[in-house]
C-alpha positions as CSV (number, residue, x, y, z in Angstrom):
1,X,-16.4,11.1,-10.9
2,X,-13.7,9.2,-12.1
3,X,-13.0,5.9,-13.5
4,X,-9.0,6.2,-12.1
5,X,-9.7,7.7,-9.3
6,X,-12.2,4.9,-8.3
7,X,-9.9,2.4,-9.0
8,X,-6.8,4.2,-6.7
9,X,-9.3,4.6,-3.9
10,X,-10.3,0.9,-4.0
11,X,-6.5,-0.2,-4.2
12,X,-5.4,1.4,-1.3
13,X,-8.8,0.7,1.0
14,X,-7.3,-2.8,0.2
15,X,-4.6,-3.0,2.5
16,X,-2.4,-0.4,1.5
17,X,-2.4,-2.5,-1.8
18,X,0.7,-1.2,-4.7
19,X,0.5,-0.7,-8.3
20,X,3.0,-3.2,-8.5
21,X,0.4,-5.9,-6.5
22,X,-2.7,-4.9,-8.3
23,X,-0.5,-5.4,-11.6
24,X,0.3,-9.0,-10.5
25,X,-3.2,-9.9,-9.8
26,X,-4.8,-8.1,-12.8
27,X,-2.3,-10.2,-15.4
28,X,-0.9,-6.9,-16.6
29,X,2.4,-4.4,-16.3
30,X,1.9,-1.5,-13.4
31,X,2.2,0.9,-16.0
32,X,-1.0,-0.1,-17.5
33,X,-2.2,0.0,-13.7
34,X,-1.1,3.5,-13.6
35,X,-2.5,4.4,-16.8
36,X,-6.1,2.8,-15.8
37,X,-5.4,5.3,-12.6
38,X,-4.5,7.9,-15.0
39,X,-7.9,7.8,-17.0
40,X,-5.1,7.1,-19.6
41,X,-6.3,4.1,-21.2
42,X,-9.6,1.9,-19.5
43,X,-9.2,-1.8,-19.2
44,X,-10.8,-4.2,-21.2
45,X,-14.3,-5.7,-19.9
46,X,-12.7,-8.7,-18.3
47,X,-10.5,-7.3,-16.8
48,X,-13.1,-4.4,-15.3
49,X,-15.0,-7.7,-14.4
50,X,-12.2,-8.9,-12.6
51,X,-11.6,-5.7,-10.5
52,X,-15.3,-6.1,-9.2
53,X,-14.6,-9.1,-7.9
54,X,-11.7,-8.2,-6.4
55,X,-12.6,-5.1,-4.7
56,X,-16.2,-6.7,-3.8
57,X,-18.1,-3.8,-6.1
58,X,-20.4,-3.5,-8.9
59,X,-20.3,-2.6,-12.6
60,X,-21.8,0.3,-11.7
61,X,-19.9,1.5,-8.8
62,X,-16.8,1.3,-10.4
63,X,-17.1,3.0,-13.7
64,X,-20.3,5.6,-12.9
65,X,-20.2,6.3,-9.1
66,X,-18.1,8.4,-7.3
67,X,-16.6,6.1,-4.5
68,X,-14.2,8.2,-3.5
69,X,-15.6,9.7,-0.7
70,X,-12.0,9.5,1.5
71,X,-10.5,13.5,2.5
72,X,-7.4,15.2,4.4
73,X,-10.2,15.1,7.6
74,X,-10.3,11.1,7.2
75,X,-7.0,8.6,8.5
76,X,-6.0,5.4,10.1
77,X,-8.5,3.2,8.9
78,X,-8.2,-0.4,10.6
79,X,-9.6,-3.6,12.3
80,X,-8.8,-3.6,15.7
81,X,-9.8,-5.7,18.9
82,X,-11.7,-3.7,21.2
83,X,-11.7,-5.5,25.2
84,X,-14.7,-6.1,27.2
85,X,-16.3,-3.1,28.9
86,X,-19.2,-2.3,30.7
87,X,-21.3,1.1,30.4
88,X,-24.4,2.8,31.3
89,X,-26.4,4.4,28.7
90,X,-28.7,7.5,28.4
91,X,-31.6,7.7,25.1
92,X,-33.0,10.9,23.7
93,X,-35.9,11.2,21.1
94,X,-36.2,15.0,19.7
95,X,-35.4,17.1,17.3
96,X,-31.5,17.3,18.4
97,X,-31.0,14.7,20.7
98,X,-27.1,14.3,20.9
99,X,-26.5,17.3,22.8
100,X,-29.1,16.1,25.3
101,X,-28.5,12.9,25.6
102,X,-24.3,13.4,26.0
103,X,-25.0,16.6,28.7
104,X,-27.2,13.6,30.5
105,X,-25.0,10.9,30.6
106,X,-21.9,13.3,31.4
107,X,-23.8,14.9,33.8
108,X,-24.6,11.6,35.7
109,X,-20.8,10.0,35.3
110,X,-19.1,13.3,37.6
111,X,-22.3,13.1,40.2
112,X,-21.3,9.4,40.3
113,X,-17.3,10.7,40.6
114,X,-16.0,10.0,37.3
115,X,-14.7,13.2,36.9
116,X,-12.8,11.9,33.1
117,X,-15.7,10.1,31.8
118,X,-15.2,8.1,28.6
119,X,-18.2,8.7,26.4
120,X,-19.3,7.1,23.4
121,X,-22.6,7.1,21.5
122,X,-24.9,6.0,18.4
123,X,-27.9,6.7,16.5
124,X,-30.9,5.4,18.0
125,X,-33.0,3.3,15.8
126,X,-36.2,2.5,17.6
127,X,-37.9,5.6,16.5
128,X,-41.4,5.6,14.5
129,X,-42.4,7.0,11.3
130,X,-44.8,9.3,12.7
131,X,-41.9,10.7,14.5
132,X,-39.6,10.9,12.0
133,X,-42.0,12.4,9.1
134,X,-44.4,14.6,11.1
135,X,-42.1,15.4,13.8
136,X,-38.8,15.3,12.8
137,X,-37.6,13.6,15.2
138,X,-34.7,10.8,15.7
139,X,-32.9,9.3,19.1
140,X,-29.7,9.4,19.9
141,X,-28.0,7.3,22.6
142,X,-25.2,8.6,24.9
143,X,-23.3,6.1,27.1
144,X,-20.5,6.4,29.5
145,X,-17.8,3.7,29.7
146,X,-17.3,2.5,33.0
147,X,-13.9,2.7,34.8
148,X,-12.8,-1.3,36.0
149,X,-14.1,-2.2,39.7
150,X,-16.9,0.7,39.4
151,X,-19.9,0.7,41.7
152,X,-23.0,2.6,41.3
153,X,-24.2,3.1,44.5
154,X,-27.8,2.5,43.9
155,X,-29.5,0.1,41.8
156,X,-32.0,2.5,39.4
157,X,-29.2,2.3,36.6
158,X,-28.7,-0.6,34.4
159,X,-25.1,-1.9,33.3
160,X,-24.3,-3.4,30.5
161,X,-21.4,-5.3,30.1
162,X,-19.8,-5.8,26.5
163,X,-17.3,-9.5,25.3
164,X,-13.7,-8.8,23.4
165,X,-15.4,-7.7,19.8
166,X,-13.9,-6.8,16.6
167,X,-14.5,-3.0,14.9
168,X,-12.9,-1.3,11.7
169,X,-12.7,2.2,12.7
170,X,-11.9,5.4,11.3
171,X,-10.5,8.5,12.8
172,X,-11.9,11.9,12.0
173,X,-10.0,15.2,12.4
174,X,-12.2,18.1,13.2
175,X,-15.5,15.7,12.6
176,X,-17.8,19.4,13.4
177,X,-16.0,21.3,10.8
178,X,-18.7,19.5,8.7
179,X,-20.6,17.1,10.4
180,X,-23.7,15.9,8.5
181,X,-21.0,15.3,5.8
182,X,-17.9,14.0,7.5
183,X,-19.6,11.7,9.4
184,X,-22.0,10.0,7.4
185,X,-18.8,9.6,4.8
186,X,-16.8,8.2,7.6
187,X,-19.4,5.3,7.6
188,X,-19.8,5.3,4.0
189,X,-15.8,5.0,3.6
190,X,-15.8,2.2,6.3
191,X,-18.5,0.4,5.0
192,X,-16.1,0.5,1.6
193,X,-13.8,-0.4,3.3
194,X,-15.1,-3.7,4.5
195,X,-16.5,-4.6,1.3
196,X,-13.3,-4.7,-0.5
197,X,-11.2,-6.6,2.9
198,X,-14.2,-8.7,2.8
199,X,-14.8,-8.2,6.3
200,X,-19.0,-8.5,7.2
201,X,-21.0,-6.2,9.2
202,X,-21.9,-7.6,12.8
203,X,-24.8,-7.4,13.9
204,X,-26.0,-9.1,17.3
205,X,-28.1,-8.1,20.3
206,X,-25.0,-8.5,22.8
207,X,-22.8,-5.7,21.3
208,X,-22.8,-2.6,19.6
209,X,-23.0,-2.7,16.2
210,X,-21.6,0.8,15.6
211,X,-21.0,3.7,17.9
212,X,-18.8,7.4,18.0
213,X,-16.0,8.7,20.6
214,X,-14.8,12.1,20.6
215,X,-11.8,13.3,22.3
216,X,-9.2,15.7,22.1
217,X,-5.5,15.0,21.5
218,X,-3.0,18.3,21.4
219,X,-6.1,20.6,21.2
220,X,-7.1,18.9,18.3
221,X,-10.6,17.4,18.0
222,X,-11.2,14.1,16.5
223,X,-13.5,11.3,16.2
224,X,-13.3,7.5,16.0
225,X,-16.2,5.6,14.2
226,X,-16.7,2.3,14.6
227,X,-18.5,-0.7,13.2
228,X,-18.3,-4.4,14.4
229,X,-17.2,-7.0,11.9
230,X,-17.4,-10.5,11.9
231,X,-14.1,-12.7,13.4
């Protein structure tokens, strides 16, 4: 952990904030800046205080923890508007229930002719204790975006439709290189990354509050993260 490195990591999940910006703000020359970043010289403990509020931390956080949780694998953090869609959904319970659940839902979007399907996906939370602590257990939920003017021809599947919402999202290169630590960082970074932009988690029953898409771009694998934030 460092103090420094903290205090670069915060500046840039701020915008793409400069030395030269924080400087202004802080009351003091960027060299000091860039000697805090250093682990050069610390600030005094108004000034620490000041940075807290600023990047919407604590005490703690900023001088013990190691915030930095941002890699080569993580890029392109931003807000962005993401249009109405509508999408059916598939929900697994087991002991690995992404594989199952995404094989379902891909499996019913090429018997219903979407050869290309779109699909996106979160962690389930309605799942017990019992199921979680004696069975080891969690849900998963799988869901395939729908393609405009889509018809299912029978009516056994339910369709949700989703408004214009708002998402910071990060993209993930390689996200199964290390997966139970890429992507739980990804959302840790985000989450960061809100805090200091001052952005609040969404949360309503009309949307998704968070969800995953994979895809491949020049047979490269990556994955976009998203959590809804408040207009």
């Amino acid at each position: 952990m460092s103090f420094g490195e903290n205090i670069q990591f915060l500046r840039k999940m701020r915008k793409g904030m400069t030395q030269e910006e924080l400087a202004e703000k802080m009351g003091v020359s960027r060299q000091t800046v860039s000697k805090w970043e250093l682990d050069a010289t610390y600030p005094e403990m108004d000034k620490v205080i000041e940075l807290c509020k600023l990047f919407s931390c604590s005490m703690d956080q900023l001088v013990r923890e190691d915030i930095n949780v941002s890699n080569e694998a993580y890029s392109n953090i931003r807000v962005e508007e993401v249009p109405s869609f509508s999408f059916v959904k598939y929900t697994v319970i087991s002991g690995e229930p992404e594989d199952d659940a995404i094989k379902h839902i891909k499996d019913w979007a090429v018997s219903n002719g979407i050869n290309k399907p779109e699909i996106i996906g979160w962690d389930f939370p309605h799942v017990s204790q019992e199921q979680i602590n004696v069975y080891h257990m969690h849900g998963y939920a799988a869901a395939c975006i729908l393609p405009s003017n889509f018809e299912i021809a029978c009516n056994s599947v339910e369709i949700i439709t989703q408004k214009d919402q708002q998402y910071a999202v990060i993209t993930i290169k390689e996200p199964f290189i290390a997966p139970f630590i890429l992507i739980p960082n990804a959302y840790k970074t985000l989450m960061i990354y809100m805090e200091v932009n001052c952005y609040k988690h969404k949360q309503a029953k009309d949307i998704l509050s968070c969800f995953e898409k994979v895809y491949e771009k020049d047979s490269v694998c990556y994955m976009d993260v998203y959590i809804a934030v408040e207009g």
